[in-house]
Each structure stands twice: as C-alpha cells, then as structure tokens.
C-alpha positions in Angstrom: 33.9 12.1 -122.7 35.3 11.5 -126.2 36.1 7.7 -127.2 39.7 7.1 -127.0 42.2 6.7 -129.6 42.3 2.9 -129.7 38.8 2.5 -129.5 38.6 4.6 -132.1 41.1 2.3 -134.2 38.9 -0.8 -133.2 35.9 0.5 -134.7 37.4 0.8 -137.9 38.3 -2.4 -137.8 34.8 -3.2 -137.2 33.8 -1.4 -139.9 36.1 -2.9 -142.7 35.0 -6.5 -140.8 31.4 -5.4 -141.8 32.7 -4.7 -144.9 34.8 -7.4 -146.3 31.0 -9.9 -144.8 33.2 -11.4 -141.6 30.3 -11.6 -139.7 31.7 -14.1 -137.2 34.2 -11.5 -136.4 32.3 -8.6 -136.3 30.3 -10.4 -133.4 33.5 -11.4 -131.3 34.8 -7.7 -131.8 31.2 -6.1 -130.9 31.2 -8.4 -127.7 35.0 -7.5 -126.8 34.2 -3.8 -127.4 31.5 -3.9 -124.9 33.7 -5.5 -122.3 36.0 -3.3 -122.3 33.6 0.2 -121.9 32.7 1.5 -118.6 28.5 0.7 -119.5 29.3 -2.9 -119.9 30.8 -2.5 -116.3 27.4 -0.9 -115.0 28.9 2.4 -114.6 26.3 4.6 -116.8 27.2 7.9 -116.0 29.3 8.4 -119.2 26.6 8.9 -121.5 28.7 8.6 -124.4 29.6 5.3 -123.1 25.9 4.1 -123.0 25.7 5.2 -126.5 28.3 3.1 -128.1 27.7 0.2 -126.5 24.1 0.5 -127.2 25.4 0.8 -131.2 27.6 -2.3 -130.7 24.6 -4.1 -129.5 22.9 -2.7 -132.9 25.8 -3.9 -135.1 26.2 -7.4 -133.6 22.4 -7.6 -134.2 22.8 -7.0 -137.7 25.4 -9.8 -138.1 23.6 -12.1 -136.3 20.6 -11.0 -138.8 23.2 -11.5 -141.6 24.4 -14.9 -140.8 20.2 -16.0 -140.5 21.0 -16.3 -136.7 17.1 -15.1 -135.7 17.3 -17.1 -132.5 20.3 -15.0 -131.0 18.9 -11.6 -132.7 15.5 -12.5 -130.5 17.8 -13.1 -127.1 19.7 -10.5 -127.5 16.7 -7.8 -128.0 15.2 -9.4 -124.8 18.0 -8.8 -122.7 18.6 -5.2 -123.8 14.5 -4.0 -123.7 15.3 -0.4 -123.1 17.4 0.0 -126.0 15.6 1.0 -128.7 17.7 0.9 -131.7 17.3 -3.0 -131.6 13.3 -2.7 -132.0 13.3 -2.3 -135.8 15.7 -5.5 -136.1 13.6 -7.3 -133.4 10.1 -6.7 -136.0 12.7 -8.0 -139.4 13.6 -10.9 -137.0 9.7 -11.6 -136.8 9.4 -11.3 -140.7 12.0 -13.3 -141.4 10.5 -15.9 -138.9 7.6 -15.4 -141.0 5.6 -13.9 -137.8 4.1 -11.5 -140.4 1.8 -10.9 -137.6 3.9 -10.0 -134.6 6.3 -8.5 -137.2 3.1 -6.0 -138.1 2.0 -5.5 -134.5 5.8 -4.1 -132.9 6.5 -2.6 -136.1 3.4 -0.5 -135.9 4.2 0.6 -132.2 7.4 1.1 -133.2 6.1 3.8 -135.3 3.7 5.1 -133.5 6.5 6.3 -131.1 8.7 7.8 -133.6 9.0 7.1 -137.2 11.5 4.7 -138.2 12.5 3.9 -141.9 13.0 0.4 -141.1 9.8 -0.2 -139.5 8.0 1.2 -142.1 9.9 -1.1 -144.0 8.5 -4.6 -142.3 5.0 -3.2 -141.8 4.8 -2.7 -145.5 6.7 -6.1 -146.1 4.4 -8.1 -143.5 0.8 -6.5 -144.9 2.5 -7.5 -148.4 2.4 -11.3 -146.9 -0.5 -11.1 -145.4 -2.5 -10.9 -148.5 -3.0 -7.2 -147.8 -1.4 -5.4 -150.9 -3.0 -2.1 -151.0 -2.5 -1.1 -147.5 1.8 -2.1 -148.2 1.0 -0.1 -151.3 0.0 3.1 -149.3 2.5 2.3 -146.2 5.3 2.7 -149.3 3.9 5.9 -149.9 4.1 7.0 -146.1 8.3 5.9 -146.2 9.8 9.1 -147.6 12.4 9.2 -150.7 15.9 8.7 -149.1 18.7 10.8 -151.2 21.2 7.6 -151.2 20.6 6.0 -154.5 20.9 2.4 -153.0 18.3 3.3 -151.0 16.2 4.3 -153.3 16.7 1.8 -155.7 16.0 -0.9 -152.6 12.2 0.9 -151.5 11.5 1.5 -155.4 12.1 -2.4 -156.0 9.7 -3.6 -152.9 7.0 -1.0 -153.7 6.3 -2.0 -157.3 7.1 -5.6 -156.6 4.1 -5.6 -154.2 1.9 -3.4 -156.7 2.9 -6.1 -159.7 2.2 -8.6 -157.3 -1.7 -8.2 -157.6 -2.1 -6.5 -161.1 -4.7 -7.3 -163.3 -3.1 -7.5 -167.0 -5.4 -6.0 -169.3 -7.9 -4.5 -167.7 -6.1 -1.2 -167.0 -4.7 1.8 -169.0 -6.0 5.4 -169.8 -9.1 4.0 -167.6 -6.7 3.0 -164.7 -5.4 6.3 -165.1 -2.5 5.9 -162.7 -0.1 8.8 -162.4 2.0 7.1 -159.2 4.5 9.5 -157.3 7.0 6.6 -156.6 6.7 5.0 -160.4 7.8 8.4 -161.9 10.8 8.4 -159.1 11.5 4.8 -160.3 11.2 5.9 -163.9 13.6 9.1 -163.4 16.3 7.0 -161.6 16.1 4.2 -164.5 16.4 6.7 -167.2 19.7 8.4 -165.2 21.0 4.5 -165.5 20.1 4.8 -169.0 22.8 7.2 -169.9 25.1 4.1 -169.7 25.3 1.6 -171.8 25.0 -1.2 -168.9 23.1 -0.6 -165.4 25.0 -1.8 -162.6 23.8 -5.3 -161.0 22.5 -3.8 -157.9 19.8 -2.1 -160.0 18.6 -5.3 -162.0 15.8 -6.0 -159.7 14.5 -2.1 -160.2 14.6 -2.9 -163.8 13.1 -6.1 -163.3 9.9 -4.9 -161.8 9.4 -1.4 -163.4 10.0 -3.4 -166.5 7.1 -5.5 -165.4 5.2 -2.7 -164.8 4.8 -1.7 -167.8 3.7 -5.0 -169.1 0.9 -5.0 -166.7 -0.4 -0.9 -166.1 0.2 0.2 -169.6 -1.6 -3.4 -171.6 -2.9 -1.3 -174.4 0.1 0.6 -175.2 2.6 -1.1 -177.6 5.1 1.6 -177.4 5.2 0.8 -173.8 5.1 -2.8 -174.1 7.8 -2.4 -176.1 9.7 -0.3 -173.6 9.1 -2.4 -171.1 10.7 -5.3 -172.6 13.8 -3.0 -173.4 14.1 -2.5 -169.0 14.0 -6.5 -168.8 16.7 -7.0 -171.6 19.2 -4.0 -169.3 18.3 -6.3 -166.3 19.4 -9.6 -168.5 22.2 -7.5 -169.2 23.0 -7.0 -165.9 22.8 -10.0 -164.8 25.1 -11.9 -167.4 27.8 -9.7 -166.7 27.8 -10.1 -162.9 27.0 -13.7 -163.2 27.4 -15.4 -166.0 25.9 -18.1 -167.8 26.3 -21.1 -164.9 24.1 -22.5 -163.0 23.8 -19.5 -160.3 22.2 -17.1 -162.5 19.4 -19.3 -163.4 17.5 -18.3 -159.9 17.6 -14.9 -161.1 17.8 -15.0 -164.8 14.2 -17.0 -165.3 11.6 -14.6 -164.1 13.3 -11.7 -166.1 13.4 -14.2 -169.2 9.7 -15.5 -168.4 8.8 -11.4 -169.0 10.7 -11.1 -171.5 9.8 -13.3 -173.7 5.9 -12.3 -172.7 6.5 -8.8 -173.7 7.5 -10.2 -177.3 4.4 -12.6 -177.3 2.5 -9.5 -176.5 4.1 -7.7 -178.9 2.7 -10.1 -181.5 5.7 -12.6 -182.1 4.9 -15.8 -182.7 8.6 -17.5 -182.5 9.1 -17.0 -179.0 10.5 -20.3 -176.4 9.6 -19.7 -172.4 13.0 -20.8 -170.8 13.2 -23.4 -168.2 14.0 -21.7 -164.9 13.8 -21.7 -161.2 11.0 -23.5 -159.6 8.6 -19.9 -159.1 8.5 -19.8 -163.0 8.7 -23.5 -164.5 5.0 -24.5 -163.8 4.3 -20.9 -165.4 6.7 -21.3 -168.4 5.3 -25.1 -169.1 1.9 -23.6 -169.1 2.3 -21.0 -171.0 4.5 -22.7 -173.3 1.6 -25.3 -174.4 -1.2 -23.0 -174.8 1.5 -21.8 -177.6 1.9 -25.1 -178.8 -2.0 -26.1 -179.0 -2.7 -22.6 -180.4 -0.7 -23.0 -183.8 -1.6 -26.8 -183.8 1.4 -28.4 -182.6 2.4 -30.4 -179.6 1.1 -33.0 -177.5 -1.9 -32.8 -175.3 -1.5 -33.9 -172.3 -3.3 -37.2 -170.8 -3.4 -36.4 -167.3 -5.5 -33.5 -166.5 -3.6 -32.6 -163.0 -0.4 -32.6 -165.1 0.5 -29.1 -163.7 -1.3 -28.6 -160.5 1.1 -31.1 -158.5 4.0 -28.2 -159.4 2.2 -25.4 -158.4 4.6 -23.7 -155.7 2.7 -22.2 -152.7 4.5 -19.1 -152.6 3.5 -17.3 -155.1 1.7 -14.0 -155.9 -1.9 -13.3 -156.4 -1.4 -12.3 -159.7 0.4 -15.8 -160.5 -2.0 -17.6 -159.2 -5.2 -16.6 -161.0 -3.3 -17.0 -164.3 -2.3 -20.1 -164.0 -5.6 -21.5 -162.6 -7.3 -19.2 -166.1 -4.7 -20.8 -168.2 -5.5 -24.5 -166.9 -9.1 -23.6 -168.0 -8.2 -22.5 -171.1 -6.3 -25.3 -172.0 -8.9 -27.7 -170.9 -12.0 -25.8 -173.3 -9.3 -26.4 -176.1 -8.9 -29.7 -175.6 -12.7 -30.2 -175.1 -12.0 -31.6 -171.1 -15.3 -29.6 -170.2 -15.0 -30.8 -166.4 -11.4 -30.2 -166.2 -12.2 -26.8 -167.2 -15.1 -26.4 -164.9 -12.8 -27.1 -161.9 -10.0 -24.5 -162.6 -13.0 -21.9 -163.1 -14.4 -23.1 -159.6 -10.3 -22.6 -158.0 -10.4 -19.0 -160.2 -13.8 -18.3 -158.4 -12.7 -19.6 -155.2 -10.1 -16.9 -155.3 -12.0 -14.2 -156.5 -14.8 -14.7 -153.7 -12.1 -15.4 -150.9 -10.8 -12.2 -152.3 -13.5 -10.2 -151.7 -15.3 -11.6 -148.5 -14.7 -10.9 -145.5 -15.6 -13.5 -143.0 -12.2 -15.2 -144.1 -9.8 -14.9 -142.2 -7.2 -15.7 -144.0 -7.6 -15.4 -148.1 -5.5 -17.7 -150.3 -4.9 -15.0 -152.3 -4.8 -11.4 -152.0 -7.6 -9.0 -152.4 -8.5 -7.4 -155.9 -6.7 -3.8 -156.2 -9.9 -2.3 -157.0 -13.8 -3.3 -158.0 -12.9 -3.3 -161.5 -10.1 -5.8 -161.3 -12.6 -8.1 -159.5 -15.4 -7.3 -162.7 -12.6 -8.5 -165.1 -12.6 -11.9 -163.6 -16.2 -12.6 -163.3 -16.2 -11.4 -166.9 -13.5 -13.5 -168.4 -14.8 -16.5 -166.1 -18.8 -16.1 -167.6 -17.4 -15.7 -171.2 -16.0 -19.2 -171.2 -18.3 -20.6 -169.2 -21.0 -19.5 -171.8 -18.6 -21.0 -174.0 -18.3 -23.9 -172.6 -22.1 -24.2 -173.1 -22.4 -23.0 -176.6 -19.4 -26.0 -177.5 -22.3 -28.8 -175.5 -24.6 -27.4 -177.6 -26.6 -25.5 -174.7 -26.7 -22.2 -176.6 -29.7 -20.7 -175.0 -28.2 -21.8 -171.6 -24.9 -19.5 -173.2 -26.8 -16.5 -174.0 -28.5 -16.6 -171.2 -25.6 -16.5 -169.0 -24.0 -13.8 -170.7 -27.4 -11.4 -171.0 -27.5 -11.4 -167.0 -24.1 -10.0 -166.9 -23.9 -6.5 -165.8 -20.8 -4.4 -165.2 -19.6 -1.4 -163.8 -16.4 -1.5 -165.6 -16.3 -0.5 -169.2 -13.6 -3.6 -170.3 -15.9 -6.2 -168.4 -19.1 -5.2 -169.6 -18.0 -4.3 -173.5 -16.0 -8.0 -173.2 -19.2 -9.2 -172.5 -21.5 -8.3 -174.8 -19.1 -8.5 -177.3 -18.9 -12.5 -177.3 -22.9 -12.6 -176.4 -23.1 -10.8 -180.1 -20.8 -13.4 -181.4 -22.8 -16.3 -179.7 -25.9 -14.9 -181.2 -24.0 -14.8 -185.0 -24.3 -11.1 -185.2 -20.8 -10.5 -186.6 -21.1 -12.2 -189.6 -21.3 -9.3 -191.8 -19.9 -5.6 -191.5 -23.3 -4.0 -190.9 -23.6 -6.3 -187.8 -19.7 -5.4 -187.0 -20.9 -2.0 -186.8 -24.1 -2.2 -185.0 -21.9 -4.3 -182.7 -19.5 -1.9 -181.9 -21.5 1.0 -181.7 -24.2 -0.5 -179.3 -21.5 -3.0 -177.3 -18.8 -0.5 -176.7 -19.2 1.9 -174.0 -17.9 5.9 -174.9 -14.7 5.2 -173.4 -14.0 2.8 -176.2 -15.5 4.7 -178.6 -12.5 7.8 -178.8 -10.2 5.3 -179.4 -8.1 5.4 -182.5 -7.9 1.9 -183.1 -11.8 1.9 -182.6 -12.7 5.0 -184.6 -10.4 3.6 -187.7 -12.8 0.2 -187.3 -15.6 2.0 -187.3 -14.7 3.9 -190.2 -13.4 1.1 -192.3 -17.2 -0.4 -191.5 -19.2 2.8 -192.6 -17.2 2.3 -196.4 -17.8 -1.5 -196.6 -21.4 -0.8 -195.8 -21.5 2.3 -197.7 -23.3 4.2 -195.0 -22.1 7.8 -194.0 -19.5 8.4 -191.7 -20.6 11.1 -188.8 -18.3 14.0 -189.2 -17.0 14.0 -185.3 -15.6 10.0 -186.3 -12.4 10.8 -187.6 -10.1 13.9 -187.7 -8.6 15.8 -190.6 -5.0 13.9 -189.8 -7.0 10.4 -189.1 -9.3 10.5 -192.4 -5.7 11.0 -194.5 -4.0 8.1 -192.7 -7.2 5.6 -193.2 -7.1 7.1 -197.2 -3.4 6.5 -197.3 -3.6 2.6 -195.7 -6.3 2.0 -198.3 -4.9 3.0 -201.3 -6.9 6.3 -202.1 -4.3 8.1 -202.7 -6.2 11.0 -204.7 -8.5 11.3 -202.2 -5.9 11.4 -199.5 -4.4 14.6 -201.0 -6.6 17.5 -199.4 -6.2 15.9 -195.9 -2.1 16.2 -196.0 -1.5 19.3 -198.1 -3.0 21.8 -195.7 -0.8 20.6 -192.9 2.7 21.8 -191.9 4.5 19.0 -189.7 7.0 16.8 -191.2 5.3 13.5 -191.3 1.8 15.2 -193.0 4.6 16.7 -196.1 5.8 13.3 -196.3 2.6 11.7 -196.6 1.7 14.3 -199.4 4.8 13.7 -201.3 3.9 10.0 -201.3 0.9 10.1 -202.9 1.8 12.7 -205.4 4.0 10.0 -206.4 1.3 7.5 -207.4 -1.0 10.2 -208.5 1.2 13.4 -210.0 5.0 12.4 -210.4 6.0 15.3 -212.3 4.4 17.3 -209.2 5.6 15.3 -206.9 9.8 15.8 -208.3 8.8 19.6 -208.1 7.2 19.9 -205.0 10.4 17.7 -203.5 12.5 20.2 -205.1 11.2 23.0 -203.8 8.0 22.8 -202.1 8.7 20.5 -198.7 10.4 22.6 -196.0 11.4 20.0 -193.5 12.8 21.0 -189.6 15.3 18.7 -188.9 16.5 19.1 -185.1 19.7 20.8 -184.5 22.7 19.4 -182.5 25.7 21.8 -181.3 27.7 18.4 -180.9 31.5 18.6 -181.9 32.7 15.5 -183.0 36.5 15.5 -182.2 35.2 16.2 -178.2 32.9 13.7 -178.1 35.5 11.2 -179.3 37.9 12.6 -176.8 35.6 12.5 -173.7 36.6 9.5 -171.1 33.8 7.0 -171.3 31.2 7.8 -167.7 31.8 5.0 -165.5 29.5 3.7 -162.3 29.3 5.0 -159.3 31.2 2.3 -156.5 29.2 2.3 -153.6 30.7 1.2 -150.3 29.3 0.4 -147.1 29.8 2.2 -144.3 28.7 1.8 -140.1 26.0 5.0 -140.7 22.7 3.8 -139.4 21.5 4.3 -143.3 23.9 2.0 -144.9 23.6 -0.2 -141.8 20.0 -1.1 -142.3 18.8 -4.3 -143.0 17.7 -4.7 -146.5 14.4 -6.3 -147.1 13.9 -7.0 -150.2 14.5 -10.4 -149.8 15.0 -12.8 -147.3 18.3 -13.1 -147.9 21.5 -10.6 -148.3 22.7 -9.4 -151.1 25.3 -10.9 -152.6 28.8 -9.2 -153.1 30.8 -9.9 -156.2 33.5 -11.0 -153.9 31.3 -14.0 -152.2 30.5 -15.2 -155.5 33.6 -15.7 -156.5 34.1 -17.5 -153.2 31.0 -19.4 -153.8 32.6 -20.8 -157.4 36.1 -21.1 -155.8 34.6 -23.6 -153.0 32.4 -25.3 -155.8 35.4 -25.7 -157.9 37.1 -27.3 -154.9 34.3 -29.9 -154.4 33.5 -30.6 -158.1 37.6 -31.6 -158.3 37.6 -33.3 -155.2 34.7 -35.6 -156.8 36.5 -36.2 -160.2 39.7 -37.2 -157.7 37.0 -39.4 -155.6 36.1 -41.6 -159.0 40.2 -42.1 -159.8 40.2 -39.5 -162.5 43.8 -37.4 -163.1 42.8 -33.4 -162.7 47.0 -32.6 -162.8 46.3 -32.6 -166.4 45.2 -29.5 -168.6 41.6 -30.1 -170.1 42.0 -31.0 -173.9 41.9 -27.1 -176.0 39.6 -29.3 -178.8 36.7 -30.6 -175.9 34.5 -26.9 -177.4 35.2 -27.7 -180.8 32.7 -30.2 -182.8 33.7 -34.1 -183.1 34.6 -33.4 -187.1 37.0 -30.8 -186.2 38.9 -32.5 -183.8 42.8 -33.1 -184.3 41.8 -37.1 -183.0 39.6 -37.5 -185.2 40.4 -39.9 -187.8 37.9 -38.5 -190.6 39.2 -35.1 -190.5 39.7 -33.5 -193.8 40.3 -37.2 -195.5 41.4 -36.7 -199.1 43.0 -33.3 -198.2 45.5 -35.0 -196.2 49.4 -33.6 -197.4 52.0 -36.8 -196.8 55.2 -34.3 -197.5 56.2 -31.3 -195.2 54.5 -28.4 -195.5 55.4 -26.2 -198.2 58.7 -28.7 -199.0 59.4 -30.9 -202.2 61.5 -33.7 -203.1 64.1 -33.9 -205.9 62.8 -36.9 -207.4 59.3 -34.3 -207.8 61.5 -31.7 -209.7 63.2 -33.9 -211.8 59.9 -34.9 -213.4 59.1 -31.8 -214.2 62.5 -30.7 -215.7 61.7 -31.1 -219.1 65.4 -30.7 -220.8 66.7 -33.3 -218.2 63.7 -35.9 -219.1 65.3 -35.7 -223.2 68.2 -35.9 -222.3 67.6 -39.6 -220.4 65.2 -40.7 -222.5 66.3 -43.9 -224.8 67.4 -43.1 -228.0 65.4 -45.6 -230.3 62.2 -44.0 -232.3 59.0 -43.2 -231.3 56.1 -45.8 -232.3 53.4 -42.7 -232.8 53.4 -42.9 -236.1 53.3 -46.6 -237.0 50.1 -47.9 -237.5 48.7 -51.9 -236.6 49.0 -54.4 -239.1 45.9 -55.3 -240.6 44.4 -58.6 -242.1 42.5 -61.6 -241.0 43.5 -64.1 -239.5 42.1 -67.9 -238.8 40.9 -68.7 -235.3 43.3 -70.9 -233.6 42.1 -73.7 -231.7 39.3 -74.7 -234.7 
C-alpha cells in the first residue's frame, strides 16, 4: 500500500535533518518512524512497509556512521542480519575500526552476491591499507564511472591517491608508458573545472592528487611538471577561499604547499621555502628543506644524527617513506656521517626486501608497483654506497660494487654505469663524454632529444663526424641556431613551411643578410595566425558561468558514505559553526584573565608601530600647531607689506653709515 500522507511529510523532514548535519535528530526521527509502521509491529505482510523501515534502519546507520558512533552502527547491523542494505555500512564500520581485514573479508562476500558500489569502495580502501596497492588499483578499475560529478570526483580522488601513494619519482615516463582509463576521466573533469576561473572546494583534493600525478608519472616532462604545479595552485586556490588563512586550513593547505613548492624545485628554482605544516608533512618539509640548505652551502648541520627519525609519523605512505629514509642518507654522505648513512641505506633496503618477499606477513611498506620500481632502488642505493667507498678511499671496493650491478630496467642500469664511468675518471674529457654516453646509455635513451643534442654537441667538440640518423633536418637547425652558426643554420630553416621554422630564418638573416632579412619580412614570411569568430560586445555581455550547487538528497547514491577519508566532509555551514564556538571560547578566556572584550579592538593594532596615531615619534618635525588649513591675523599682518611702513618708526635707516675707525689704547694696561 502507498505510504501515507504524513509519513510522507515526515520523511522530508528527515531529509532536510540529513541535510542541515542534525544527526542526533535524524536518529530519534528514524527510530520514531519505525515505531509507528506496521513492520516495526511484526506484521510483515505489507511489503512496502518492510521496505521503509528497512531504509530507516539504513539512514540511522549512516548517522550513527556520521557522528563516529561505530559501536551502535555494529549493534544495529547485528540485530537486523537479514537486511541487507546495512552490509556495505557494516564493512565501512570495519575500516573505520581499522579491521582492514574483516572490512576486506565481508566486503568481498558482499560482492560476490551482487555488486555493490560501496563495497567495492572498502575492499579497495582496506587492500590500500594493507600495503596491497596494486590490487586497490585494479579493484578502482572494476567500480564503474558513476554520472553524478561528486561521485566522480570522490572515486577519481581515492584511485590516484592510492596509485601516488606508491610511485616511484623518476623512474617512469615514455618507458612507464601509462595511458590509465580513470587518469584521462580525472583529467577530462579537471579541465571542465578549468573553464572557471576558481574550482569549487569540493574538487581540491581531485586537484590535489592529479596534480601530484603529474609530478610523479610524467618526471621527465617539464611541460607537465609545470602543469602539474598549475592543478596544485587551483587546489590552493580553492582552499583559501573556503577557508581562509587561520589555523584550520593549515591541515589541508601543507601537503598541497609541500608539492607545490617541489614542482618549482623540480622545475629548477632555487628560491623556494617548504612551509611548515601538519604533522604528515613537517618531518618531510624539514628534511627536504636542509638538503637545500647544505646543497648551496648554507645552514647548520645538525649534531644529532636521529634528529628527524623521532618525528617520523607512522602513517604514512610507501612512497613517503623510502624518501625520507633516501634523503637521511643523503644528508649524512654530505656531511661525511658514513655510519649514519649506512643505517638509512639498511632501513631503505629493509623496505625494499620486505617489499618484495613474501614470507612476511605483514610488510612495513607497501610492495613496488612493478620490477622496475624495485631496480631503481637497488640502483640509487649501490651508487652511493659505492660512493660512500670511493669518499674512504676504497675505490676498487667502489668499482667493484658498481661493475656487479646488472639491470633489467634501462634508468637503473644506464644510472649505473654512468657513475661507475665517473668513479673510474672517464668523463674528464668530451671524447670520454661520448664514449660514455654511447656505450652507457641503452637505445631507449638514445632517441632522446635532450640526448641526441648532447651527443651532437660532443661529435663538434671532438671534431668527429656526426652519423646522419643523429639529428633531423629541424634538430641540426636548432643546435646551429643555439650555437651561434647562424650561416650555417640557413638551409635547415628556409626549406620549411611552419611558423616557428620562418621565424627562425628571419632571425638569422638578421645577423647574416639584413637587407634580406627587411625584404623577406616584407614580403617573403606567410605566417597562419589562428582565426577566432569571437564578437567582442557579446562576450562582454555574457553573465559570468557560475558553479554548479550540489545538494544532498535521501537517494541511495547521495546517501553513501564517503570514503575518502575517515572523516566527513565538512560543510561551509559547520565551519562557520566551528569558528563561531571558537570565537566563543577564545572570548570567554580573554574574560577569564580580567580583560574588557565590550570594547572595539584598536583600527591601528594592523598598522606598523611608526604609523600609529599613539605613537609619539610619528611624523616629528612635520607636526602643524595651527588648525588645519587656518591662519592667524598676527601671521597676515607680517606679511602685509604697506601696513609694516606704515608702523615702522620714523627715524633713518643706519644702512648706510659706516663704523668709526681708529685705534684705540687697551684699557686696563
């Protein structure tokens, strides 16, 4: 039978409970809801009946999840076994218990009887936390793309935050080759948010980590380096304006700042500051911000040689983790703390090997995404080792080392024997540059531009001949052009059509043939400038776009629990209640110490000390003793000239007399 119209009216007010976050109250309604429907009563004919009290049991459990109340969200799925909408919540309730394990095990039978979303959702989570990254990598790719844009944006954040989560920076690229189905979705729906000039704050952490993604998938590309640190300055963005500057924003200001100013490091900036943040990125930023310091000279080194690993936070990623225990090492080679160093390789291998062996059962860190992540390691970790005994003086012992290594992985192996070359002093000169590059590098390196350029510079310093396949028409013109050989560079630009070539032709005309090069701008350069059919007086007439509100509603999709984090998002409204109660407590304090708060702050407490109308130094010597713009009479009579002649005395002037002259005896004797 269909509800009635008052229960009808009562689950709206449920709804706009749920809406304005009265969770208390949305429990209380849910239980007086039930009471009053004939399945609460045991009469389960009605099926209709069974089914809305079976989604009131549903809702309360997801404001009891809400309000962290995992104890009651456990009894109540206990005492309602058959219904299975409360399943799902029952395996978050495990993974918020951090039962990673039981959440895994029901959330996998869940789906094995019929696929649920959320499910999907905790399996992928829980395999996530238990070190096992690429099998909540793949379970992402099993969840299909819902069409809700919140949704989206909530399984897009937790998929790449797990696949950033174990990234190795630098060791991927065009050989990780990666061409990712849910990337390209996350890249689509950040470039939509693009067409604005702000993204809303419920897409920062999208931003965050696909802005991180391109840090760490695409470490040989500056153009996306670069465009990676534009996402993490939107999700800045975003989170200023939501937030503000106070203290709440720090939590989730300082990993988008740590990136941030990474991305700019990477980018080759030397004035960059790491900020101080929450407590996941401080030990990172402290690190990172003395190798800086040591690296251009500056700075004090440290005494203690634990200094940082007292402050290493246990929750954190794999990725984190192997850095900073790389970084310690690194700091202790450059301050010649050989042991010190020694140990932080041993941690680094620790991980690496608990990484990869099985008879663990429980890895401190997560497993390598692939073989050649695990190669990059070893490598780095034998290059400073042999360093380590080259610096003792053991350089046999260092070559040594390094001639044993033997990699799979292009980067690992050509790191390798790159530094064994430099050991042995074979890139002194070019011709040993050359023979280094072309015997280290494997031919995956080779095609590179950056490489072939090298290599060509190398052939001219040694004057050897450059093979034919090196270098391209288009390359052989730019290596001219950035030398100087501007005749030469001629015959490699004036052949080709496209607008940069023409320019490039025109330029060195100018240092070789002016005259041809004013004539050839005249006349000779047919440049194809893009076309846009944009009218102006529209554009300035067109309403600005403004952002989609999205509201809640008691559909099981909007209703789902949200696992990105442990804890619920927060609503602009309960932030301002947060700072209102704050406020509240702060004043109560200043009243507590016998301070006055009835009275208005001072307006000068943002201006400096100099500025400021008590000060007693402000603008001394400038100071006007009259009224502003006023006079007195006694002022204008002195500079009334006729009325000073007229009162002056009537005897002569003295100007012309002169002094009597003549000596004149010394009185006195």
């Amino acid at each position: 039978m269909p509800l009635s119209k008052s229960t009808l009216e009562r689950l709206e007010e449920l709804q706009s409970l749920f809406e304005k976050q009265e969770y208390d109250q949305v429990i209380s309604e849910c239980i007086s809801l039930r009471s009053s429907s004939k399945a609460e009563q045991g009469d389960d004919d009605d099926e209709s009946d069974a089914q809305l009290a079976n989604i009131l049991y549903e809702i309360q459990a997801k404001a009891h999840l809400q309000l962290d109340q995992l104890k009651e969200v456990q009894d109540l799925v206990s005492s309602q076994s058959n219904n299975s909408r409360l399943q799902p919540l029952a395996a978050y309730a495990q993974y918020r218990l951090k039962n990673y394990s039981k959440a895994k095990k029901l959330s996998t039978s869940i789906i094995e009887e019929s696929d649920n979303v959320l499910a999907r959702h905790v399996l992928a989570q829980s395999l996530y936390r238990m070190g096992d990254t690429e099998s909540s990598w793949n379970e992402y790719h099993s969840i299909s793309i819902p069409d809700d844009e919140v949704e989206q944006a909530q399984l897009l954040t937790n998929a790449l935050g797990v696949r950033n989560s174990n990234a190795t920076p630098l060791s991927v690229g065009s050989e990780n080759g990666e061409n990712d189905a849910l990337v390209e979705k996350a890249q689509a729906i950040f470039s939509k948010e693009m067409m604005n000039s702000e993204i809303p704050f419920d897409m920062y952490e999208l931003a965050y980590n696909l802005g991180t993604y391109h840090l760490l998938f695409n470490a040989d590309d500056a153009e996306d380096t670069s465009e990676g640190g534009s996402i993490l300055e939107t999700a800045e963005t975003a989170i200023r304006n939501e937030l503000g500057d106070d203290e709440e924003a720090i939590e989730d200001l300082a990993p988008v700042l740590t990136n941030i100013a990474w991305s700019k490091h990477r980018g080759g900036s030397e004035s960059i500051s790491y900020p101080k943040g929450a407590k996941g990125t401080e030990f990172i930023n402290k690190v990172n911000t003395t190798i800086l310091k040591e690296k251009n000279g500056g700075g004090q080194r440290a005494e203690k040689e634990n200094s940082f690993e007292k402050e290493l936070p246990a929750n954190i990623t794999s990725l984190q983790r192997r850095l900073f225990h790389y970084n310690q090492a690194i700091l202790a080679f450059r301050r010649k703390q050989y042991p010190v160093a020694k140990t932080q390789l041993q941690l680094l291998q620790r991980c690496i090997l608990a990484a990869s062996n099985q008879r663990l059962k429980r890895p401190p860190t997560a497993p390598c995404a692939t073989s050649r992540d695990l190669e990059f390691w070893k490598s780095r970790i034998a290059v400073l080792e042999a360093h380590m005994l080259e610096q003792q003086g053991k350089v046999k012992e260092a070559k040594e080392l390094l001639g044993k290594q033997n990699y799979e992985s292009d980067y690992a192996q050509a790191w390798t024997q790159l530094h064994l070359k430099r050991i042995e002093g074979k890139l002194e000169t070019p011709e040993d540059q050359l023979i280094a590059l072309e015997t280290c590098l494997p031919s995956s390196f080779q095609s590179k531009p950056a490489v072939a350029a090298t290599r060509a510079m190398l052939y001219q310093k040694t004057g050897k001949t450059m093979p034919g396949e090196l270098l391209d028409d288009e390359q052989r013109g730019d290596m001219l052009l950035s030398q100087g050989e501007y005749e030469e560079a001629i015959p490699y630009f004036s052949s080709r059509s496209d607008p940069a070539s023409q320019a490039n032709y025109l330029l060195c005309l100018t240092f070789t043939d002016p005259e041809k090069a004013e004539e050839v701008a005249k006349s000779g350069l047919d440049f194809e400038f893009p076309s846009f059919d944009l009218d102006a007086e529209a554009l300035e007439a067109q309403e600005l776009p403004r952002l989609k509100a999205v509201r809640a509603t008691l559909s099981d999709k909007t209703l789902a629990v949200s696992v990105i984090s442990s804890q619920p998002k927060r609503s602009h409204e309960s932030v301002m209640k947060r700072r209102a109660k704050k406020r509240e407590a702060y004043v109560q304090k200043l009243q507590e110490r016998g301070l006055d708060t009835s009275k208005a702050p001072n307006p000068d407490r943002w201006l400096p000390k100099h500025e400021r109308r008590n000060n007693k130094n402000r603008r001394r010597g400038q100071q006007h003793r009259g009224a502003q713009g006023g006079y007195s009479q006694a002022d204008a009579a002195k500079l009334d000239v006729a009325n000073r002649a007229a009162i002056a005395p009537s005897s002569k002037s003295t100007a012309h007399m002169t002094v009597a002259g003549g000596e004149t005896g010394r009185r006195g004797g």
